[in-house]
N, C-alpha and C positions, 0 to 999 in steps of 0.2 A: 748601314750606319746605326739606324733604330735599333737595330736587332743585338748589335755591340752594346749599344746601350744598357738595353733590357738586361741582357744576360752579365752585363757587369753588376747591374742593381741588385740582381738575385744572389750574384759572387756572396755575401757573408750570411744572408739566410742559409744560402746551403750548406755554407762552411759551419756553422752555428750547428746544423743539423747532422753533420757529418762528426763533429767534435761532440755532441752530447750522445751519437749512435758507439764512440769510442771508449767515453767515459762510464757508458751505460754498462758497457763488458765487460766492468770493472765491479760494478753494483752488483752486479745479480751476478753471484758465483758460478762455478764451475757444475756443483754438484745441485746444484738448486733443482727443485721438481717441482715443477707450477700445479702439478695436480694435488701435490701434498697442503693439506695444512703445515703452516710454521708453530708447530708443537715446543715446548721449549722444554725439555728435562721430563719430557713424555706428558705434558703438560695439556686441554685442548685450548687452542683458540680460543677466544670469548670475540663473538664481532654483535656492535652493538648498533642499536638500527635507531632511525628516528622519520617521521613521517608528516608530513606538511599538505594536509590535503583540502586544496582549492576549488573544490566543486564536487559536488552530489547531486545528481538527476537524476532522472528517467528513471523511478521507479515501477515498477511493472508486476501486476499484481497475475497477468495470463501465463509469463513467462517468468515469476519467481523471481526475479534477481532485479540489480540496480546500475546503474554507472558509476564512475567514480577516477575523478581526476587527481595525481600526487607527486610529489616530490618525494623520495625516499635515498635516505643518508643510510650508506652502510661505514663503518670504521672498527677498524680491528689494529693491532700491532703485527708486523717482520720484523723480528729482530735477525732473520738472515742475512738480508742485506746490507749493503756496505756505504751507511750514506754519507760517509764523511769522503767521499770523492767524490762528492756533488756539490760541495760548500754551501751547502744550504741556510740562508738566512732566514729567513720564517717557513716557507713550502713552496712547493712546485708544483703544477699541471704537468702531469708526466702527458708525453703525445701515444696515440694510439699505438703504434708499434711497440714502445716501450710498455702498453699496461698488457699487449697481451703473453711478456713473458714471465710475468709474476703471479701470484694465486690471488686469483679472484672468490670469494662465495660461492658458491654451487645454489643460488635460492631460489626455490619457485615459489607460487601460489595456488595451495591446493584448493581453492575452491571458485577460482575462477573461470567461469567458461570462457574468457576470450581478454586478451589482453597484448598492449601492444608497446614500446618504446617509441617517443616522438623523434620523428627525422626531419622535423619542416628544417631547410636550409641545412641543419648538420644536426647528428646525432645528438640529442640532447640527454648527453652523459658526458661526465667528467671524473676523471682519477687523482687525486694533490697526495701529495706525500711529503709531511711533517721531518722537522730534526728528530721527534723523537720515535722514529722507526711507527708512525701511525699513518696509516691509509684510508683515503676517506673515497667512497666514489657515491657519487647525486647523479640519477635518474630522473627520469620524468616518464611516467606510464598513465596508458588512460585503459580500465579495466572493466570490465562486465565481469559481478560481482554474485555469485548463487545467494539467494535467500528464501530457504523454503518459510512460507510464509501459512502458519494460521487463522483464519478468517471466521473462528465461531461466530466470534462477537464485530463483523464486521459492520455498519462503520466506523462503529467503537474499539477498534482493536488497536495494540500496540505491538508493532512488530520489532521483533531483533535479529539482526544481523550482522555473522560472523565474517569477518575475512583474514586470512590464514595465509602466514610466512613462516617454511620451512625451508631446509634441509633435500635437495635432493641425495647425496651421496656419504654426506659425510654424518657421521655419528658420534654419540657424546663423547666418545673414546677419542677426537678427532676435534670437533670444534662443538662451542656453545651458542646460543642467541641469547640474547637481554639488551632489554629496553635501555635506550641511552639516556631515557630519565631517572633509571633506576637509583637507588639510595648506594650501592655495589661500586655503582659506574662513575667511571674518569670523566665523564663527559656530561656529564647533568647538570654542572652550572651551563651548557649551552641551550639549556632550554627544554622542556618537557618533551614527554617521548613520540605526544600525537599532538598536532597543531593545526588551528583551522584558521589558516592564512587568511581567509575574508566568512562574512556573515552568512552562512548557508545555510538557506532557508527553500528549498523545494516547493513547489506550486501546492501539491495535497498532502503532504508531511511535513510535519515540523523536528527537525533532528536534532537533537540532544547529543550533549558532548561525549564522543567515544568513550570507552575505556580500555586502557592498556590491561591483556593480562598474558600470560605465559605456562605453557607445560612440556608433559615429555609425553612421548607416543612410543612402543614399542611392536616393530617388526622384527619378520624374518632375521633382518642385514643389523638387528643393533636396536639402541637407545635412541631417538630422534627428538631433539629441542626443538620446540615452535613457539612463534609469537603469533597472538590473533588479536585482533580487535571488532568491540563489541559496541555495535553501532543499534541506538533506539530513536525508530521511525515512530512520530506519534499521527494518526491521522489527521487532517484538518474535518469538522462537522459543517461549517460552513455551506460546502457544495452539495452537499448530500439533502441538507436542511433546504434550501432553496429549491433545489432541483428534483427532488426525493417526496421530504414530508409534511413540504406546506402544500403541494397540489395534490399526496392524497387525502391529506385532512380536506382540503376543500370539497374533494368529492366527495365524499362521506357526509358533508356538513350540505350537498346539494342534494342526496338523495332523501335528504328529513324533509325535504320540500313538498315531498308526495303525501306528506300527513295532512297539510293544510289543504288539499284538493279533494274535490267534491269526489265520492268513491264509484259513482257513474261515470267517472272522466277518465274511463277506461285507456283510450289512447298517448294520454296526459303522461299517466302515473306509470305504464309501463314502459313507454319512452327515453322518462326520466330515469328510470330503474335501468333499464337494459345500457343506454350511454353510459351511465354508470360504472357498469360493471365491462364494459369493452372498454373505457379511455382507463381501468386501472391493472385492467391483461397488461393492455400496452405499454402501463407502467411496468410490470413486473417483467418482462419479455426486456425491454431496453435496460434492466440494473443488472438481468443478468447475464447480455453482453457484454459487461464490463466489469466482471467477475471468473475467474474459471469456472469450470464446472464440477465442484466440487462434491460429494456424498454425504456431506450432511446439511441442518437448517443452520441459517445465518439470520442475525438477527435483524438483518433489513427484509430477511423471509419471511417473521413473524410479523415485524409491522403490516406488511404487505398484505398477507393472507387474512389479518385480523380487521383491515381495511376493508377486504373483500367480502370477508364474510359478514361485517354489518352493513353492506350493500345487501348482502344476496337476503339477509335478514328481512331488510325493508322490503321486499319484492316478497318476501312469505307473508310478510303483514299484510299486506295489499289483497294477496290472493284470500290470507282468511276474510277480512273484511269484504270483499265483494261475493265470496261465497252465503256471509251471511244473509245477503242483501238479497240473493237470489230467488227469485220467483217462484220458481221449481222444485224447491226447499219448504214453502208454504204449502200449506189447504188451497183450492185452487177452489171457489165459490162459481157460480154457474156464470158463466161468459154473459158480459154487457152486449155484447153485437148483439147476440141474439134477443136479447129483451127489446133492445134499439130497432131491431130488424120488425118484433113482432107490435111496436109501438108508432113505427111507422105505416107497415099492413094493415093495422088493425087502430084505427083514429075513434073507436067508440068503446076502446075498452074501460073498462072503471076507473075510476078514483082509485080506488083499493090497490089495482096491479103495479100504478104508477108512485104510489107510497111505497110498494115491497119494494119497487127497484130502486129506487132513491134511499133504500137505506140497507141496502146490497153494497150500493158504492159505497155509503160513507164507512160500513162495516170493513170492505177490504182499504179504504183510506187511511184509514185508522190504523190494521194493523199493518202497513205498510210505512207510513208513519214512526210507528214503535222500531220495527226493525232497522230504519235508518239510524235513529238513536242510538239503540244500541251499534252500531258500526260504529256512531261518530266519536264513543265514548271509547274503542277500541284505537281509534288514530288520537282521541286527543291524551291518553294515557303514554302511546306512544311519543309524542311530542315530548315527555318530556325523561322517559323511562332509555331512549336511545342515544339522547345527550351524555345521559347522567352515567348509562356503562361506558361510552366513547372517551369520556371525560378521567373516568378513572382508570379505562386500561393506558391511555396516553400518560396518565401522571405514575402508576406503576411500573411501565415500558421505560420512562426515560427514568425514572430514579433507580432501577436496579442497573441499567447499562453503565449511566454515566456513574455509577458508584465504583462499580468494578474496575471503570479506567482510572478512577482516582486514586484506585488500590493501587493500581498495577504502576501507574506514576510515582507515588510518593515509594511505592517498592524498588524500583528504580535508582 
């Protein structure tokens, strides 16, 4: 009895369905050829797109390319078909069946590596067709995106990124693309041609409003229309700043510590030198995991290296300085032992010998003395000779970077 039921409630859906599969064979002609454009007096298509894109992610600097989530309106005119047996009052969602027997676009995306239509629950596309012979069909794609990406000046760089709507088959002879914002187009009071549904804002770029542009490509098979749009990633300095070039400055700023240290504090000053120069390896080993591996210098290369090398600097200072200091370097006056030795043996030697040796010592005390001096005069020149270059390569480093991205921005 349920089952009577059921299958009476379904009774006018399927009559519904069976009545517009009848009227449908009415619509679309006899002679109609779903692979042709609808050319009109030899005329191409014009189908004009529009793009709604709600998210930007995963930008990826090893792997070149980006993600990117959209809505994309295609609409074009058939004037083949016969839609006054469909009494159309404003438009209709044509059902599957019916969109696969009329001409759809042929459009790929040339520079996507990987890209997909959403299916959660049902295909998320739809077909509507207008009184005025206008077809509209809304997609939803989530794309991996190619961006060969520049990195001289990285982390100051500004990257841009193409993504490309063509034509597989069909050529200008056949059908056109243009933007549904365009100044040309029927459909631009419905809104600009790229549209960014909500605030996208990426964790380490900041994205700047696309730009629509358009051209022709020409192959083997013809003339080819495309639309692309021109997407500018601007880096965040933020994380680089924190995590980057305030812990090398600080090293840097820890190995001037070894000026203030006694230069006999052998163990001290090469400690501090050699930590030094391993915690800023390990800097430069971990930024370049997170970089490809690219063939030229980068400009987070030269801070680095320039880091390094007024490390390895203070570690040559040290070595001159303790070299001066060295012993073995002087006149070497005749050994105390032995006068001690023959002043202990010999308890009845003069007055006289015991004068010579007491001013043996004070002779090599003296110039021992001098020679600290001069070292000390060596580190304290440095105190303030390794600031003053540190000082100026960091103010020349960041005002030539950040000048260039302010070019490159307001070029933009």
């Amino acid at each position: 009895m349920d089952n009577r039921q059921e299958s009476k409630s379904q009774t006018p859906s399927v009559q519904r369905i069976v009545e517009f599969d009848r009227i449908w064979r009415h619509v679309v002609p006899d002679d109609y050829d779903k692979y042709d454009p609808p050319r009109v007096e030899g005329k191409p298509v014009t189908v004009y797109l529009n793009l709604e894109i709600f998210d930007i992610d995963d930008i990826t600097e090893t792997t070149m390319d980006f993600r990117m989530h959209m809505y994309q309106t295609e609409q074009w005119k058939d004037p083949r078909l016969r839609l006054e047996m469909l009494n159309i009052t404003n438009c209709k969602v044509l059902p599957p069946k019916a969109a696969k027997s009329i001409w759809i676009p042929d459009l790929v995306f040339d520079n996507s590596k990987w890209g997909q239509l959403f299916q959660f629950s049902i295909p998320n596309t739809a077909i509507t067709i207008y009184q005025d012979n206008t077809i509209e069909k809304i997609s939803r794609y989530s794309f991996r995106v190619s961006c060969p990406m520049k990195l001289h000046y990285y982390p100051f760089d500004i990257q841009h990124c193409v993504f490309k709507i063509c034509f597989l088959t069909s050529s200008n002879e056949k059908a056109l693309l243009e933007w549904a914002g365009s100044e040309d187009s029927p459909y631009k009071d419905y809104g600009s041609s790229i549209i960014f549904t909500e605030d996208i804002q990426p964790l380490k770029y900041e994205v700047k409003m696309p730009k629509a542009r358009k051209g022709t490509e020409i192959y083997i098979g013809g003339s080819f229309s495309y639309l692309a749009v021109h997407f500018t990633f601007i880096r965040r300095l933020t994380g680089k700043i924190i995590n980057v070039y305030v812990p090398s400055s600080l090293v840097v700023v820890l190995s001037w510590l070894s000026f203030w240290l006694d230069v006999n504090s052998v163990p001290a000053r090469i400690t501090l030198g050699v930590t030094s120069i391993l915690t800023l390896i390990t800097q430069v080993v971990q930024s370049r995991s997170y970089s490809p591996p690219v063939n030229y210098v980068k400009a987070l290369d030269i801070w680095l290296f320039a880091c390094t090398s007024f490390v390895t600097a203070s570690l040559i200072e040290y070595a001159l300085a303790h070299q001066l200091t060295d012993p073995s370097s002087q006149k070497r006056e005749s050994s105390p032992s032995k006068s001690r030795g023959k002043q202990t043996d010999k308890r009845s030697n003069s007055k006289e010998k015991l004068i010579k040796v007491e001013s043996r010592w004070r002779y090599k005390f003296c110039n021992t003395l001098k020679a600290r001096r001069s070292v000390n005069r060596l580190d304290f020149y440095s105190r303030f000779v390794f600031p003053l270059l540190f000082f100026m390569f960091t103010l020349s480093y960041w005002c030539y970077f950040l000048g260039l991205r302010d070019n490159a921005i307001h070029e933009d």
